[in-house]
C-alpha positions, -999 to 999 in steps of 0.1 A, spaced: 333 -664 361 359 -649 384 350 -613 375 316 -612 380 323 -626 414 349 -594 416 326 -572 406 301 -581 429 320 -574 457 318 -536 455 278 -534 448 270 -560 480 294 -540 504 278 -509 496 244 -519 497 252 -537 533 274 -514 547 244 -483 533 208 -483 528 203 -521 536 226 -524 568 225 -563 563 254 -567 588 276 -550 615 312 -548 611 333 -537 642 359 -508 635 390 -534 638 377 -556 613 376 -523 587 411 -513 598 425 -552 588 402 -545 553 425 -514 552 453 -531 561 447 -561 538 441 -537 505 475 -522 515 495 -552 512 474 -563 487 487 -532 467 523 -539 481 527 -572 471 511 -566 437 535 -538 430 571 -561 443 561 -592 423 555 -569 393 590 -551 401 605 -581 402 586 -597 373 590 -590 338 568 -613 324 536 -603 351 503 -603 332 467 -607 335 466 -636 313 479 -669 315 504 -677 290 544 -685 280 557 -655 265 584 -673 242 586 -640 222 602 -624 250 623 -652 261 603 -662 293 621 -677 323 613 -683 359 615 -654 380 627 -669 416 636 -635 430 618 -610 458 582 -628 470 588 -653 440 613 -669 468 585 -675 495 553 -683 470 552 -694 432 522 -675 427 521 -641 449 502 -618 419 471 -644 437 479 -640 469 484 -599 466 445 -608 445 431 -627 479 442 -599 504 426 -574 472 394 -593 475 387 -598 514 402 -564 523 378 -547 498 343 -562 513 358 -560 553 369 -524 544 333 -516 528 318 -527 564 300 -556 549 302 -592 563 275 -600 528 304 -585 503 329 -619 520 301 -643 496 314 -628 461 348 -625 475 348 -660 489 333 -672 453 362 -650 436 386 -668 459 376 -701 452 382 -693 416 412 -679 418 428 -711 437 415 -730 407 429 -710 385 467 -710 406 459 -751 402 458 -750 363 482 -722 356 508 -739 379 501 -774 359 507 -752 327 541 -736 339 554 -774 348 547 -787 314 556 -756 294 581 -733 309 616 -745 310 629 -746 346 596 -741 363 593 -783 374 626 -776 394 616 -743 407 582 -761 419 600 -781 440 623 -758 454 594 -736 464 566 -755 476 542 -732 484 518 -716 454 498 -697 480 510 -703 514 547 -705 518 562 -737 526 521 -754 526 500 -746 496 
């Protein structure tokens, strides 16, 4: 469900932001899109250099003798692959122009959060270490919150 809701992003920014002209999006609001995709692409790229076990999917990898990774952004957030994915997804339709492309990136939010809920609750009961590292670092969005 969460990539349809990605997908969409790019077809309903470029129909607003072209032909259709649904909504109007002032120039500093596509500069913090800009800004947004940027360290959306930063933070994807330091919690993968930092993280050997960083994949798409949601899984232990005991073949490769998975541990918790409490280094660079791993420090402030459990889960910043998600948060580098949010900034992805609302830079994307405010750098398109389109207020209409921040429904499919609100839906793909909404689903990603769900998914950081279930992984999380996977990583406590399966991955050694993780329970304690929970707790150490609260925040699996929002440092210190959520």
């Amino acid at each position: 469900m969460l990539l349809p809701a990605l997908v969409a992003i790019l077809p309903v920014g470029a129909l607003d932001a072209g032909p259709v002209h649904w909504s109007t999006v002032p120039g500093w609001l596509v500069a913090l899109g800009y800004a947004a995709m940027l360290a959306g692409i930063a933070v994807t790229a330091w919690a993968q250099a930092v993280n050997p076990f960083f994949e798409p999917g949601v899984r232990i990898q005991s073949e490769r003798h998975h541990h918790v990774v409490d280094t660079g952004p791993y420090r402030l957030v459990r889960h910043p692959g998600y948060v580098a994915a949010l900034l992805l997804f609302f830079g994307m339709a405010l750098a398109l122009g389109s207020l209409w492309a921040l429904v499919p990136a609100a839906i793909a939010a909404a689903l990603l959060v769900l998914r950081t809920a279930w992984e999380d609750r996977l990583l406590q009961a399966e991955l050694p270490g993780y329970a304690d590292y929970a707790r150490r670092v609260r925040g699996r969005l929002i440092p210190f919150l959520w």
